[in-house]
C-alpha positions as CSV (number, residue, x, y, z in Angstrom):
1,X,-20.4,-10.9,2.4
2,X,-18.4,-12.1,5.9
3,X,-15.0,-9.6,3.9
4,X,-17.2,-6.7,3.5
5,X,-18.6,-6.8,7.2
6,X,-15.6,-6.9,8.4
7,X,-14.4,-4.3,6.4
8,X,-17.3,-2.3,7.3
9,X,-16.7,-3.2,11.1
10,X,-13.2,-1.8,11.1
11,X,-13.2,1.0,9.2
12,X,-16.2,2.4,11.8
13,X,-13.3,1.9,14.3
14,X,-11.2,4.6,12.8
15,X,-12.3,7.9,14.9
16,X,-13.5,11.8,13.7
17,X,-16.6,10.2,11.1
18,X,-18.7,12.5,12.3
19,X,-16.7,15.8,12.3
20,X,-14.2,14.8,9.5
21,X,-16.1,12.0,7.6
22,X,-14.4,10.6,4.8
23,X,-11.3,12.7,5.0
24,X,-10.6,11.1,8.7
25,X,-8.7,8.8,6.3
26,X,-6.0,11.4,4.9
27,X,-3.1,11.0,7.3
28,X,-3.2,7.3,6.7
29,X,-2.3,8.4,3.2
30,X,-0.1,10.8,4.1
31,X,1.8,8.4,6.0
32,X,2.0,5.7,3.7
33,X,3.4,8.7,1.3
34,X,6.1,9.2,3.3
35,X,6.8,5.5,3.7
36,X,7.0,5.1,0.1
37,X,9.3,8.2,-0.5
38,X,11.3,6.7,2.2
39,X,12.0,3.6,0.8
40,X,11.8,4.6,-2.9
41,X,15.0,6.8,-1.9
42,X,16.8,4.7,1.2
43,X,15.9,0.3,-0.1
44,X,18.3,-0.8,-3.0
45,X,17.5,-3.5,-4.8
46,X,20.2,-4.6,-6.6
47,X,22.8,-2.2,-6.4
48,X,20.3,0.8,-7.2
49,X,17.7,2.5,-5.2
50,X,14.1,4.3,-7.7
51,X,16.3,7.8,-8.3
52,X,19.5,6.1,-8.9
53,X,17.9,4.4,-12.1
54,X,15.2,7.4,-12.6
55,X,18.4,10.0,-12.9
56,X,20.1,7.8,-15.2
57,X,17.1,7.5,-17.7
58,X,17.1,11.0,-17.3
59,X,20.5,11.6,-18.4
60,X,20.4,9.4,-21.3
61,X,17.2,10.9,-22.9
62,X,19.2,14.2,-22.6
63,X,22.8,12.7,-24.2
64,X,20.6,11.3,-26.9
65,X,18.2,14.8,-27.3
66,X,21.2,16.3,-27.8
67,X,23.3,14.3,-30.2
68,X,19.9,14.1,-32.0
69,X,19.9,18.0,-32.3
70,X,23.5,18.0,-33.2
71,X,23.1,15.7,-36.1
């Protein structure tokens, strides 16, 4: 019950709840968008950053669509 009060307690501390209620929230999100975009494109782990590995997958379900059609 102490978590949720103090959850409570700071989330009244966030300002606009009477003009924007819950949406007072939504550049938090947008924010934490961009963050992620950020570091899904900039952070490598390993030698390979999220598109690195998602453009690969990519390429390889086309190489095998199409030797799969050619057959």
């Amino acid at each position: 019950m102490l978590i949720s009060e103090r959850l409570k307690r700071l989330l009244r501390l966030v300002p606009g709840e009477r003009r924007f209620g819950f949406y007072r929230f939504l550049p938090f999100f947008f924010v934490l968008g961009g963050a992620m975009e950020w570091f899904m494109i900039n952070v490598r782990i390993g030698k390979e950053t999220f598109y690195d590995v998602y453009r690969r997958k990519q390429s390889e379900r086309q190489y095998e669509a199409r030797t799969e059609k050619g057959e």
